[in-house]
N, CA, C and O of each residue as an XYZ file, in Angstrom:
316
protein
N     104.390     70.080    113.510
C     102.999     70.479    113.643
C     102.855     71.994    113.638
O     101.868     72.457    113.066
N     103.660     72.755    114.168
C     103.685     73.964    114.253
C     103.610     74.768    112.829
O     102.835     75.714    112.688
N     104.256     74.432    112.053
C     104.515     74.771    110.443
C     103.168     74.271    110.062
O     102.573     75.077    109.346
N     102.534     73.227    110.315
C     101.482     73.395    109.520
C     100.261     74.166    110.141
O      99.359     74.598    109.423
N     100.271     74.290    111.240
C      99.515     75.379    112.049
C      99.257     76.876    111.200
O      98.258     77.393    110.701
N     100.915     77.335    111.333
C     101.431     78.526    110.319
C     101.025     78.607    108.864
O     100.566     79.653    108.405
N     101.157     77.715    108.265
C     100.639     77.787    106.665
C      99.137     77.963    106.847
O      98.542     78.865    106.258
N      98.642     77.272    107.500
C      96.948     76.864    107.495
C      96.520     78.796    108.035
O      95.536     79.339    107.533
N      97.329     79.482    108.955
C      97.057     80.548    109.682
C      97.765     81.248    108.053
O      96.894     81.178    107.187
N      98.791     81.726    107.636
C      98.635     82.188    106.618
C      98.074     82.345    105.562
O      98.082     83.329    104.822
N      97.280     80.827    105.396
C      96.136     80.793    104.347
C      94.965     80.996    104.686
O      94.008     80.985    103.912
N      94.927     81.168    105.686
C      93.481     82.387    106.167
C      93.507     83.617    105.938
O      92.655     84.426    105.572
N      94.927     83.698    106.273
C      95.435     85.595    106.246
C      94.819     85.922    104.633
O      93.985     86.641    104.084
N      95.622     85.097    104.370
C      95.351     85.598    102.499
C      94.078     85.517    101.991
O      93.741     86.415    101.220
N      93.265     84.613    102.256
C      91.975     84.733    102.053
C      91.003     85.261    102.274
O      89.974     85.385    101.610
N      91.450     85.798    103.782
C      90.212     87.077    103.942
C      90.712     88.445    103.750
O      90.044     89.399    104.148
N      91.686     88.580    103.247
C      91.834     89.550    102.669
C      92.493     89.642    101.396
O      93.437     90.413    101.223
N      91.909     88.672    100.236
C      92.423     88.481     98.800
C      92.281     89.880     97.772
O      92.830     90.121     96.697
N      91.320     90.667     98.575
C      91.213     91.696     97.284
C      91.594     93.054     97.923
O      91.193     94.146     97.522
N      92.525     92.813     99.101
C      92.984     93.749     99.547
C      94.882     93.594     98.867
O      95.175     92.585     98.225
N      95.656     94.386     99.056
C      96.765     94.745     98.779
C      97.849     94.199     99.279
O      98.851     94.877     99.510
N      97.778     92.774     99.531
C      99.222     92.204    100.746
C     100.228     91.868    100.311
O     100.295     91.972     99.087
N     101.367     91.366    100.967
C     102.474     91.173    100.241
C     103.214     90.051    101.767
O     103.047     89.956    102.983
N     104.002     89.447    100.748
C     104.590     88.341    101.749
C     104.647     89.005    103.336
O     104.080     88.501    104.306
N     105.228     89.888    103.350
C     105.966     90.470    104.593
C     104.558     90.707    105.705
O     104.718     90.403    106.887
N     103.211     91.257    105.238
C     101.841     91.518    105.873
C     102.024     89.678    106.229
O     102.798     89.511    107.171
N     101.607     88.695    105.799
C     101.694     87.553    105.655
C     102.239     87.293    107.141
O     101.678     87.445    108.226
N     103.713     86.786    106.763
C     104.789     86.596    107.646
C     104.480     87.820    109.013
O     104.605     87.139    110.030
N     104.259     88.773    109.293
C     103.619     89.434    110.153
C     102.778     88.792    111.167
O     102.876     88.609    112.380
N     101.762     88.460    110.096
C     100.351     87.803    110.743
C     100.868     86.232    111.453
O     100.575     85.921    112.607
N     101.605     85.426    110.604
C     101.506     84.258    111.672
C     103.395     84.549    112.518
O     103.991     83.532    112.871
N     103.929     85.623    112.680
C     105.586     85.462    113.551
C     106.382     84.911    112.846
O     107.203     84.096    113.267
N     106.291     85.189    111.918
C     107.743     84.550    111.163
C     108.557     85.400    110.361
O     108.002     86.455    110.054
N     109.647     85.250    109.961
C     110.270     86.048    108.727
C     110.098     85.903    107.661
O     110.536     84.805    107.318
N     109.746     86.344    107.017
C     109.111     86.348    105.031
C     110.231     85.521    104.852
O     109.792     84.785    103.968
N     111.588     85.053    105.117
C     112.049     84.058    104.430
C     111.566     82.641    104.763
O     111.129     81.791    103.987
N     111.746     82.574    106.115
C     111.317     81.322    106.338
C     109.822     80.887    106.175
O     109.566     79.729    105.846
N     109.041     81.612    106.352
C     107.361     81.412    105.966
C     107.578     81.271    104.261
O     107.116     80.196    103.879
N     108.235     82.183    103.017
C     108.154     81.651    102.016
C     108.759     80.355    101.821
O     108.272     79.581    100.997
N     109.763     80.051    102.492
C     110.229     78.518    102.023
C     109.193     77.756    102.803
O     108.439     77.278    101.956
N     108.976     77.571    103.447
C     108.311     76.412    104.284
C     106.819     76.527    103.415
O     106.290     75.555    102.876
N     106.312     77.798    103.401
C     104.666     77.729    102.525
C     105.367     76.852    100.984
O     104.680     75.951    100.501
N     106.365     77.113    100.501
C     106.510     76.871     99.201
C     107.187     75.059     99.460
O     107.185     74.288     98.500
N     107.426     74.854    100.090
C     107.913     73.554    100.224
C     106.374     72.427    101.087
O     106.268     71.218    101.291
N     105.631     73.386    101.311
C     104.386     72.574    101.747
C     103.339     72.677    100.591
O     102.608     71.741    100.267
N     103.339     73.766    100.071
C     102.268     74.125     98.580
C     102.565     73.830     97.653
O     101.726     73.494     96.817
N     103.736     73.824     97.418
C     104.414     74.352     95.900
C     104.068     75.234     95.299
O     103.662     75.143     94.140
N     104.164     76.484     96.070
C     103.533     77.490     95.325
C     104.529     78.358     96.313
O     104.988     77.977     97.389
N     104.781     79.866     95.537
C     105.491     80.920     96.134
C     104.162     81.716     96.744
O     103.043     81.696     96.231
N     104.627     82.576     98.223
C     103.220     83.125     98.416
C     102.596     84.194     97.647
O     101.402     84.470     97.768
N     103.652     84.996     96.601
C     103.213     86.023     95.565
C     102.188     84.976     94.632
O     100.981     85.210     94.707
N     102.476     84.253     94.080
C     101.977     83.031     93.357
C     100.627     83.217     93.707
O      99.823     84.030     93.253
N     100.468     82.259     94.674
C      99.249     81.787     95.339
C      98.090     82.908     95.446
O      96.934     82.886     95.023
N      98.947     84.098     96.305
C      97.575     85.433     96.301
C      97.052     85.658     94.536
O      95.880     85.587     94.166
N      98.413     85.973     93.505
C      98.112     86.113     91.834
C      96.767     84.682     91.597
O      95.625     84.666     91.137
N      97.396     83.970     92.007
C      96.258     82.375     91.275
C      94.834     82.577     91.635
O      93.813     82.244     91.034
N      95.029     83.277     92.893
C      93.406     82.945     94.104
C      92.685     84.147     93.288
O      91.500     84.009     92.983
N      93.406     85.355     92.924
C      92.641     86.706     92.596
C      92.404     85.930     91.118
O      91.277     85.606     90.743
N      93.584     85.685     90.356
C      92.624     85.021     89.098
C      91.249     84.589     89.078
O      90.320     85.135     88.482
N      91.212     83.476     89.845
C      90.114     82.514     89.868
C      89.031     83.532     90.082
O      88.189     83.670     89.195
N      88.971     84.258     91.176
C      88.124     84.961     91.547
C      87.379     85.939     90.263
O      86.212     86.112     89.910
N      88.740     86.471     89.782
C      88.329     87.232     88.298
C      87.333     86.401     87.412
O      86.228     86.713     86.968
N      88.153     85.111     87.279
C      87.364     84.015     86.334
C      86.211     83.730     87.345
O      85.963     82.604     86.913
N      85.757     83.812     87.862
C      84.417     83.705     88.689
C      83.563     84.825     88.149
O      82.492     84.615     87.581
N      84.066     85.995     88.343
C      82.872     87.118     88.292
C      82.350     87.447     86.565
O      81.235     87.828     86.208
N      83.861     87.084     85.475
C      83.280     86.814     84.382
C      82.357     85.500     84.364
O      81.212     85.843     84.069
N      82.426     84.509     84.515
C      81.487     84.018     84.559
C      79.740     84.401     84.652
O      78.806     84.099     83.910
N      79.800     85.039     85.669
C      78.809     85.022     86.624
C      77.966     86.421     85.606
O      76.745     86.463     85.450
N      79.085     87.602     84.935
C      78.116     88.739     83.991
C      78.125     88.434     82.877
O      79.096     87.792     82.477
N      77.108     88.761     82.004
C      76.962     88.368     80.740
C      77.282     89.596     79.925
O      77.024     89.876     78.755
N      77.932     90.263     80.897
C      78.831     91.271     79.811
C      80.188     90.776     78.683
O      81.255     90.265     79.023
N      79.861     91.023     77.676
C      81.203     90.691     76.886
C      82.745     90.803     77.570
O      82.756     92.002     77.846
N      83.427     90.528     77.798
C      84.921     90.533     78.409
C      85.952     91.736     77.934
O      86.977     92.114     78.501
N      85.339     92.223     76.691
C      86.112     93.666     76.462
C      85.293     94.745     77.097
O      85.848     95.828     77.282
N      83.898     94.571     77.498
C      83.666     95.882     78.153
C      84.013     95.880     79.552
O      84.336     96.863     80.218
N      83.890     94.341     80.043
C      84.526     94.079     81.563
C      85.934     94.974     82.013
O      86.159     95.642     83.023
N      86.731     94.693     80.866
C      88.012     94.902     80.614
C      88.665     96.510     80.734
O      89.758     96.994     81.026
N      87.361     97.003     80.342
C      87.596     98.574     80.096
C      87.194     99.367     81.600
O      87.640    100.433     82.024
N      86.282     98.522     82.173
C      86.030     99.036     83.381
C      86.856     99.716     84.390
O      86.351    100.097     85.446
């Protein structure tokens, strides 16, 4: 139960701060663990590495905000 406590508390970490700059180790910080064991255990409960997961979440987010302007995607791009 504790491990899933920890993932669920790391996947908060990462989410409220997705467009800030983190890295496993900020992560592992936030819920007491060592970046090794928080990456295996997140990756053996997700299937996902936690570099992974922050890259996927900021995608989506990207693919959200194109969505959302009706600017062409090369001027987005140049921004």
């Amino acid at each position: 139960m504790e491990w899933l406590i920890s993932i669920r508390t790391a996947i908060e970490y990462m989410e409220e701060h997705l467009t800030d700059d983190i890295s496993a180790q900020d992560v592992a910080d936030r819920v007491y663990l060592s970046p090794f064991f928080l990456q295996r255990g997140f990756s053996l409960m997700t299937g996902y590495g936690i570099g992974e997961y922050i890259r996927n979440r900021k995608l989506y987010l990207a693919g959200q905000v194109l969505e959302e302007k009706e600017e062409k995607e090369v001027y987005i791009a140049t921004l």
